[in-house]
Structure formats: C-alpha cells, structure tokens
C-alpha positions in Angstrom: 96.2 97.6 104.2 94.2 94.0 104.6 91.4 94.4 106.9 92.2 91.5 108.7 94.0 92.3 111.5 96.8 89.9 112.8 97.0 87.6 116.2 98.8 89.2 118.7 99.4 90.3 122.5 97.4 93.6 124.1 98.8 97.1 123.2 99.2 99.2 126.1 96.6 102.1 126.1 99.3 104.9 126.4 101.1 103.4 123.5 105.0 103.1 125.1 107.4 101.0 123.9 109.4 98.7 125.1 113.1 99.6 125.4 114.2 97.4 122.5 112.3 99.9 120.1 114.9 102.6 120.7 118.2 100.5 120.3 120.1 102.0 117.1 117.1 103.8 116.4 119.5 106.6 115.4 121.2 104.6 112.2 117.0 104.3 110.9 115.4 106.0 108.5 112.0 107.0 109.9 108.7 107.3 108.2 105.3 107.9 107.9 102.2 105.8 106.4 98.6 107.7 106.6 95.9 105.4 106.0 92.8 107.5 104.3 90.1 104.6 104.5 87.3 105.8 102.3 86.6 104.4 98.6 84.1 106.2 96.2 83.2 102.6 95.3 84.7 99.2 96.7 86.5 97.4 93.9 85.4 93.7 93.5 88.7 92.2 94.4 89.8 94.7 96.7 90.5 93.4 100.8 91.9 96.1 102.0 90.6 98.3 105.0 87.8 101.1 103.2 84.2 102.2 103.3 82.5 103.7 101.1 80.1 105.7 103.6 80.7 109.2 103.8 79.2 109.5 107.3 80.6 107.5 109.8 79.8 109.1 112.6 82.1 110.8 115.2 85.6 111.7 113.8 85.5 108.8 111.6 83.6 110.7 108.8 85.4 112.1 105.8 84.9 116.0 107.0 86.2 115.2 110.4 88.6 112.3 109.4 91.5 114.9 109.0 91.3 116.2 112.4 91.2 112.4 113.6 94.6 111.4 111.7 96.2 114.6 113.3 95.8 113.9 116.5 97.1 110.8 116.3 100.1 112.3 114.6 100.7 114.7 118.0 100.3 110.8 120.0 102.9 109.5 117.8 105.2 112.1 118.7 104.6 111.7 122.1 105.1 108.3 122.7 108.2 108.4 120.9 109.5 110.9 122.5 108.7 109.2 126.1 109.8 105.6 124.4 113.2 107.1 124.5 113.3 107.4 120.4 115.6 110.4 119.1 114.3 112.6 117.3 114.2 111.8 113.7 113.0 113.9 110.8 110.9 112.4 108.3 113.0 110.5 105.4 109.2 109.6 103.8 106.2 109.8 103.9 102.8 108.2 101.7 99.5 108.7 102.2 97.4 105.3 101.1 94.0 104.4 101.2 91.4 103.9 100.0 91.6 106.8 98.1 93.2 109.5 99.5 92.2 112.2 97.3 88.6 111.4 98.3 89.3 114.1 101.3 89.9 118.2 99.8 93.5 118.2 99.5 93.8 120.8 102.1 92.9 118.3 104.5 95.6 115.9 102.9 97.8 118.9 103.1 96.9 119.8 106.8 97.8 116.4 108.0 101.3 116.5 106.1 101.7 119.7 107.5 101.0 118.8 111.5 103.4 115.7 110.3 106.3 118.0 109.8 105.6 119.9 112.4 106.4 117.0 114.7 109.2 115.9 112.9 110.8 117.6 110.3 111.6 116.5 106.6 114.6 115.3 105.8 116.0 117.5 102.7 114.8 115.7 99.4 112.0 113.3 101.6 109.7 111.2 99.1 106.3 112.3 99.8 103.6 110.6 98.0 99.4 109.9 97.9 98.0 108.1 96.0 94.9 108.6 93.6 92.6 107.2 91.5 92.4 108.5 88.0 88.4 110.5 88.3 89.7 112.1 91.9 92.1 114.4 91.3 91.8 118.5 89.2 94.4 120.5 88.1 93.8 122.2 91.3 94.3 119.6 93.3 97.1 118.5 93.0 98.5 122.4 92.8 97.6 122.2 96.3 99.4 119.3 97.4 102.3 120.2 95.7 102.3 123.4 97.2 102.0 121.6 100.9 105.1 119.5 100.0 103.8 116.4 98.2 106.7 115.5 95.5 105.0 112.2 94.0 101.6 110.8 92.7 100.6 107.3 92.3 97.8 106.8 90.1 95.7 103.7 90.3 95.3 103.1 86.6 94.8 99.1 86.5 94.5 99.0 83.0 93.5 100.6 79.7 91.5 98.1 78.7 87.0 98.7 79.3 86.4 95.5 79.9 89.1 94.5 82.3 88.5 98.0 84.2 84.7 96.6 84.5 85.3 93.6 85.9 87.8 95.0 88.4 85.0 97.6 89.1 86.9 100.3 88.7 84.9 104.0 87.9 87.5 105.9 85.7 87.6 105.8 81.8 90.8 105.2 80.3 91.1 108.1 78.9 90.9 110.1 82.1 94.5 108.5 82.6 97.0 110.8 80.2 95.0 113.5 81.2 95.6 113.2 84.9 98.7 112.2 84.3 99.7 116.0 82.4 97.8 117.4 85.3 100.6 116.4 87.6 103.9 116.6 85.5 102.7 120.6 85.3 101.8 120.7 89.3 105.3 119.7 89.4 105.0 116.2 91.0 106.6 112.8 89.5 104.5 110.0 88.5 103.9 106.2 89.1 101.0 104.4 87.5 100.3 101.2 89.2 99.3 98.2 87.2 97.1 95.1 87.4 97.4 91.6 85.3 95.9 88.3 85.4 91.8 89.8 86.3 89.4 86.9 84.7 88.6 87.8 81.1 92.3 90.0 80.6 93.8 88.5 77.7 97.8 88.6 77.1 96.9 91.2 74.2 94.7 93.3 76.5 97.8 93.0 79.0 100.2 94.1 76.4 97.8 96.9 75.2 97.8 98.2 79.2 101.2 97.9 79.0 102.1 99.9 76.1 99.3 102.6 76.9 100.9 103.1 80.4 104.2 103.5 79.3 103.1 106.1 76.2 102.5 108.2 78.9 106.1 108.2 80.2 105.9 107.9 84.0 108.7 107.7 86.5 107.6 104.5 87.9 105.5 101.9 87.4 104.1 98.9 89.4 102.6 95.8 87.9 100.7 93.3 90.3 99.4 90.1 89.8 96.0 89.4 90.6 95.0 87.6 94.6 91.7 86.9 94.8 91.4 87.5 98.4 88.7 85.3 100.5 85.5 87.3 101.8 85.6 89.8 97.9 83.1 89.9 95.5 85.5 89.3 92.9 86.1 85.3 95.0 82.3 85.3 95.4 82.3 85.4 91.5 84.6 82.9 90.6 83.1 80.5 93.3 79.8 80.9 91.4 81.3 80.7 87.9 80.2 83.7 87.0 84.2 84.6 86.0 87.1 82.7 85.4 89.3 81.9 88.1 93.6 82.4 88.2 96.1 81.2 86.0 99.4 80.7 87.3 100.8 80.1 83.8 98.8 83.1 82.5 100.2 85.3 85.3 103.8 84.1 84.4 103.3 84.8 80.9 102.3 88.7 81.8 104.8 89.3 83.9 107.9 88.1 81.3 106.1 90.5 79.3 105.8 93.5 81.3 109.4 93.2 82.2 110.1 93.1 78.4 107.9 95.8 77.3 109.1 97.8 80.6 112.5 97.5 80.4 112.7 98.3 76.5 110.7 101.9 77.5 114.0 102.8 79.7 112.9 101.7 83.6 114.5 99.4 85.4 113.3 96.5 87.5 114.2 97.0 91.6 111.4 94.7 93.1 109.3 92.3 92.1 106.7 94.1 90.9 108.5 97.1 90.3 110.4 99.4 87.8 112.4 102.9 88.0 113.2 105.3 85.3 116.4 105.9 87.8 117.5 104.9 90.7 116.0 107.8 92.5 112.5 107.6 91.4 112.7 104.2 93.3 109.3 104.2 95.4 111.7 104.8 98.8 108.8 104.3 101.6 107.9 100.8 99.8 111.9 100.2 99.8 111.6 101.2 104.1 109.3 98.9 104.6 111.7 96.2 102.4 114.9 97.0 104.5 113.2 97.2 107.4 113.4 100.4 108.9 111.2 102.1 111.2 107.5 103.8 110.2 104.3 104.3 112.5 100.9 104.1 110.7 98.3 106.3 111.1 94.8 105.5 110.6 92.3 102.9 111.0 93.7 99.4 110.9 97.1 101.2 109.8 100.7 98.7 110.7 103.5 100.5 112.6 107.0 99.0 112.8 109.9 100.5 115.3 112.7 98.3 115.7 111.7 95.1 116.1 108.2 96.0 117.3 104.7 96.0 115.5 101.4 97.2 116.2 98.3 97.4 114.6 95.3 99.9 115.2 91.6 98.8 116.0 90.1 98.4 112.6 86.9 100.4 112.3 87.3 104.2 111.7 84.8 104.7 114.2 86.2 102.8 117.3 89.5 104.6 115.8 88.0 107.8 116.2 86.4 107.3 119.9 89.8 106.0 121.2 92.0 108.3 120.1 89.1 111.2 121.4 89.6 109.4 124.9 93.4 110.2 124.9 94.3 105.8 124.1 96.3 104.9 121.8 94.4 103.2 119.0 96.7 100.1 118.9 94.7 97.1 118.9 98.0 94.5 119.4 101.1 94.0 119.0 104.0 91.6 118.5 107.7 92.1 119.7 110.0 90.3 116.7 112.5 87.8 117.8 116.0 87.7 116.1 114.8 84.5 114.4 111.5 86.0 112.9 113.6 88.9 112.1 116.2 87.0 110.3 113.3 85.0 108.3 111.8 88.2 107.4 114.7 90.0 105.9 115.1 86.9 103.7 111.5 87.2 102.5 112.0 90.8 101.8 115.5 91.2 100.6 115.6 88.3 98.1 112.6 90.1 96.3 114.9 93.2 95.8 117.2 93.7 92.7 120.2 94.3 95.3 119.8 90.9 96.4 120.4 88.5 99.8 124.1 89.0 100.9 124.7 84.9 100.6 127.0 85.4 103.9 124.9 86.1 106.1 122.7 83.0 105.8 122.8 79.8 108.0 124.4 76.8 106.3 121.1 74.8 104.9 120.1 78.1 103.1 123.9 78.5 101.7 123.4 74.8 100.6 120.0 75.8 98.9 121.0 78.4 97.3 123.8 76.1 95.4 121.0 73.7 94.6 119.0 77.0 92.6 122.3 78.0 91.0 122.8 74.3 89.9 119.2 74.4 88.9 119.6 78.2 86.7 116.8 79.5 88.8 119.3 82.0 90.7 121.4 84.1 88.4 125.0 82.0 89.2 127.8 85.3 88.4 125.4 87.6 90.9 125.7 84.9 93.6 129.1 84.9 93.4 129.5 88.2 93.9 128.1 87.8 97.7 124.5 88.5 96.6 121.4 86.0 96.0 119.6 87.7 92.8 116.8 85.9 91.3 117.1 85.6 87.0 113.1 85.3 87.0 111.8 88.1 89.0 108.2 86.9 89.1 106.1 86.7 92.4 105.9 83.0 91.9 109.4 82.1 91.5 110.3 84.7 94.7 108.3 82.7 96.7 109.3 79.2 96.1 112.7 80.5 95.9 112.9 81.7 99.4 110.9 78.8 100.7 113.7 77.0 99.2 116.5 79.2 101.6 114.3 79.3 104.6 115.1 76.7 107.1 112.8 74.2 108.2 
C-alpha cells in the first residue's frame, strides 16, 4: 500500500459507479483487502501507508480503528448494491498493513465478521493477515482462527541480526519457528515472506535466510527484492553513504538462488516472487489482483478495483475517519480503465505468472517480440509454443524488460 496516492479524476461523494463496473461482474471473483495502517516501528525502507502513533484522534486511533473499517464495509455494500453489482460472496479476503495484528484480534475478527455478514464466504475462501513475528500469542491467533482466518503471513525478512538491523526490523530470529508452531497448532497455514539485496546482506547471509525459512516448512513463501523507495530512511542512508546502495547483479544472483534452494525444499514457483508447496496454497487474493478481478479496499489510502474501475481513499486515517463519520465515501479519485490500458495491464501482470501470456491474444509487434526473446533464449521456446509466453528466468528484472519488450510503443 504506497502512500503516494495516484493522479486521477474526483470520486463522487456517495461512492456509485458507473454502469461499466457491473458488466460480467457475475463471471468475477470478488474480494476483500483491509488495510490496518499502524506499525509498532516504521521500517527504514518501508513506503507504504502506516503510523506509528497510537492516537490519532477521532476514529483513526487503533481502539476506534475497527469500528472505522466496519463502517466502511456496511458503505461498500451499499454502493454495490445501488451500482447494480450482484451479489457476490466473498472468494478472499487479506487483511494488510502495517501490521495488522497490532489491533486485539477480536477487533481483526469483528471486522471479518461484519465482512461476511455483507457478503458471505464462498466455501473454502482464502482468508489471511498478516503479522510480524513479536505480534502475535498462542492466543491470538486461536482467536482468529476461530473467527474464520485460514492463513498467516509472517514478515520474517531474514534470519540474519545484522540484516534485520538494518532493515529495522524489532523481532529476533528466533521469535520466528516459534510463531510459526504457534500457528500450524491454531490450525492456520503459513507463508513467510522474504527480503534480499538490503545493503550489507551477503549471498551467504541470503542463503542462510533461505535455508532457515525453509527448516521451518511453511506453505508458501515470498522472496522480494529490495526498492529503495524515495522519501525512506533507508534512501536517506544510501544518499549519505552511510550504507551501500543496490546491486542489480547482486539481486540476480539471490534470486537464482532462492529459486534453487526453494524449489529443491518441494515449493513451486507461480509468480515472480513466489512459491507454493501446491497449487492450492497459492496466495489466491495476490493471484485476484494478477488476473484482474474485482476487490474494494478498505482503509486509509486502501486501492479498490471493480471491473475496469479504480479508486483510491483519502490517505490520512484521520481525514479517513471524519469522512466516512459524515456518511462520504472516503474515495479520494478515481480512474475508469480503457480497453487499451486494460490490455497493457494484463500483459504486465500475466507474463509475471507461471501460467503464462496466451501468445494469441497479442497484437502483431508483441507476437514479433516475443519471437525475437525466443530467438534470444530469454523466453522458454517449447512453453511458447504451446500458446503461452513463460519466462525461463523468473526474476523481477528480466519480467520487466521482457514485457517492455512485448508492449507496443
């Protein structure tokens, strides 16, 4: 959730859609992302949309903040509902943050619950928070599996002191495996969520993280590369020289390595930056968002996307708080997607999954570029036969220049 909020036009202030929103809306999935904003700590390299404060004022503080998301979750329905949008239950949902276990897990739980009391679960629905590894007891996470939560993803980062310091993270690495058994015997599955490339992280600290995470055998794991976002402490560091800056090679190397070292421990890669111990313990909100289906956001500067249509909401938990207390919408803009824009985002997003870019349905400069990779050996040549563009190299680097390859001009 970057806390810089796109360009856009004006969101109506009763939140309606326009009638584009609701065609084949019935074919969708539907779900929901609740943005929990608050942070114990901000993390040095962290841009996303948190505060640390635990008073906000008004319905933006963490003991009111629950209430606030909830009420949003009764609009939602609403406008839907007077959008012309079917009724849909929910196929996921996943809380995000922040830190969402930073609120009691009641509160987590009571939002879930006012959620499916809108819209229903579909039978099976992926419901998941994440958590950092100090945030969570044994109790805890009882609770939110009890209110329907079936998945956890820890932030774990690393295993390594040194790399968690710079990264400014507050948990010991050792907290990990116990948290970890905390939530196999609450009954929830597990994904640990990785981070290579920080300044300082060699590739033996990287393989150490690696083989530590997958000790623990979790059902999923994601492994990022490092952005140094503009405007973080971590880019106010490496401006100064007090860190070194990014590798692109370095980042390479660690991410043919944690698909080795991944792949050998039994989970298999189905985006970029992620791997499943089976096709079912696939993240499948992340894999919404991918295929683009439909999801509304709740929360401070939380995205929302209904067929073809996305919004944003007003950044600050406060000015979230007073607008949704006046009965408005909290949407701060919006943009209505053009079949072109559409068409150049399901390239972006499709190529980067291990299903792959149905080669078809492309225009004929990105058919022709995609013979030029597989002349090249940067696209896997019998997969792209088959009808589908698959890339051999699944790094971040190589997606991107491969689809600004197939893009047109």
């Amino acid at each position: 959730m970057p806390s810089v909020l796109p360009l856009g036009d004006p969101a109506p202030s009763d939140g309606l859609l326009p009638g584009q929103a609701a065609d084949g809306a019935a074919a969708r999935n539907f779900g929901l992302y609740v943005h929990i904003p608050f942070c114990a700590v901000r993390c040095g390299y962290c841009d996303f949309n948190t505060y640390t404060a635990t008073e906000l004022g008004g319905g933006a503080s963490q003991d009111a903040y629950a209430d606030t998301a909830i009420s949003e979750v009764r609009m939602a329905a609403r406008v839907l509902t007077e959008s012309g949008l079917p009724a849909r239950p929910l196929s996921t949902v996943f809380f995000g943050g922040g830190t969402p276990t930073l609120l009691p897990a009641e509160d987590l739980a009571r939002i879930l619950t006012a959620a499916v009391a809108e819209w229903g679960l579909e039978d099976g629905a992926e419901v998941t928070t994440e958590a950092n590894p100090d945030s969570v007891t044994p109790e805890s996470l009882a609770v939110l599996k009890n209110a329907g939560f079936t998945r956890v993803s820890f932030g774990m980062q690393s295993a390594v002191p040194h790399v968690l310091k710079v990264l400014d993270r507050t948990h010991t690495p050792s907290r990990v495996p116990q948290v970890v058994q905390w939530a196999r015997e609450a009954g929830l599955a597990v994904s640990l969520d990785l981070i290579y490339g920080t300044p300082g992280e060699s590739l033996d600290d990287w393989r150490y993280s690696l083989e530590t995470a997958l000790s623990y055998q979790p059902d999923h794991i994601s492994a990022y590369a490092l952005i140094v976002e503009d405007g973080t402490k971590l880019a106010a560091q490496i401006r100064r020289g007090e860190v070194s800056g990014i590798d692109d090679d370095d980042h390479a190397d660690k991410y043919e390595l944690a698909d080795e070292l991944i792949g050998e421990a039994g989970l298999s890669w189905y985006e970029v930056s992620n791997w499943a111990r089976t096709p079912e313990q696939a993240c499948r909100h992340n894999l919404a968002y991918w295929r683009g289906d439909d999801w509304w956001g709740i929360g401070p500067g939380a995205h929302s996307h209904v067929g073809g249509v996305r919004w944003w909401n007003v950044k600050h938990p406060t000015a979230y708080a007073g607008r949704l207390a006046q009965g408005l919408s909290p949407a701060a803009g919006r943009e209505t997607l053009d079949a072109e824009t559409r068409d150049v985002e399901r390239v972006m997003l499709e190529a980067r999954l291990v299903s792959g870019l149905a080669i078809a349905t492309l225009g004929e400069s990105g058919r022709h570029a995609v013979a030029g990779l597989i002349a090249e050996g940067l696209v896997d040549a019998p997969a792209a036969i088959k009808g589908s563009l698959v890339l051999t190299l699944k790094g971040r680097l190589l997606a991107d220049a491969v689809v600004r390859r197939i893009l047109p001009d």
